[in-house]
C-alpha positions in Angstrom: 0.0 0.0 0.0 1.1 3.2 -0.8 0.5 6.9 0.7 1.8 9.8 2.9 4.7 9.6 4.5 3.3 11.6 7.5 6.0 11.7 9.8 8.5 12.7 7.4 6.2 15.2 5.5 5.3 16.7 9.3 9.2 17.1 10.4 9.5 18.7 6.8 6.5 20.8 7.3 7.2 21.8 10.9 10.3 21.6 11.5 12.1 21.9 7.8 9.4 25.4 7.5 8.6 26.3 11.0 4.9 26.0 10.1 2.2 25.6 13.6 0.7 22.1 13.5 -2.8 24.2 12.2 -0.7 25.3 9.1 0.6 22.5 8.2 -2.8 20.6 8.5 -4.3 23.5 6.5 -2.1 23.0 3.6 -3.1 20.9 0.4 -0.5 18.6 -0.5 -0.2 20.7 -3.6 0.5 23.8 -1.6 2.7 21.5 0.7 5.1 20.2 -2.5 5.5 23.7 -3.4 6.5 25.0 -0.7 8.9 22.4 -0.4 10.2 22.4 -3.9 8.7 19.5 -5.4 7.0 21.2 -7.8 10.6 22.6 -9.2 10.3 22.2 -13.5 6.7 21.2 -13.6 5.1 24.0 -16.4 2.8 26.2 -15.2 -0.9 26.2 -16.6 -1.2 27.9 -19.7 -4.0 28.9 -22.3 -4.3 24.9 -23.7 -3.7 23.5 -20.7 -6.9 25.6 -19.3 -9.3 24.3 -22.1 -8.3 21.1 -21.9 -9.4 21.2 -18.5 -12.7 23.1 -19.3 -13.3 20.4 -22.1 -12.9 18.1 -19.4 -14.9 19.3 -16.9 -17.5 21.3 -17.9 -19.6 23.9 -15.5 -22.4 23.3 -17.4 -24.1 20.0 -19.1 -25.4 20.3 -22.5 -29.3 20.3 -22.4 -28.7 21.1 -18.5 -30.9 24.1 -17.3 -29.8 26.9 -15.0 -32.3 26.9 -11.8 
């Protein structure tokens, strides 16, 4: 099985940042990689990237009716 390593990702987060035990616990992983540098060469979002996404996901349904 495979997941957090939550000991090492609390020292890092606490101790590596000198983040309070509610910030830490606050933080997404995402925000939590980045602030650790884990993030470091990964492109940020751009125009394609954003309709991909909004392909993807849509806000609305087609047919769907606003209520």
């Amino acid at each position: 099985m495979s997941g957090f390593d939550w000991p090492v990702l609390m020292r890092a987060g606490m101790r590596g940042l000198g983040l309070k035990p509610d910030e830490f616990w606050a933080l997404s992983p995402a925000e939590l990689a980045l602030m650790l540098g884990r993030d470091e060469g990964r492109a940020p979002l751009d125009r394609a990237g954003l309709s991909a996404l909004a392909e993807a996901f849509p806000d609305k349904v087609e047919g769907e009716q606003n209520e």
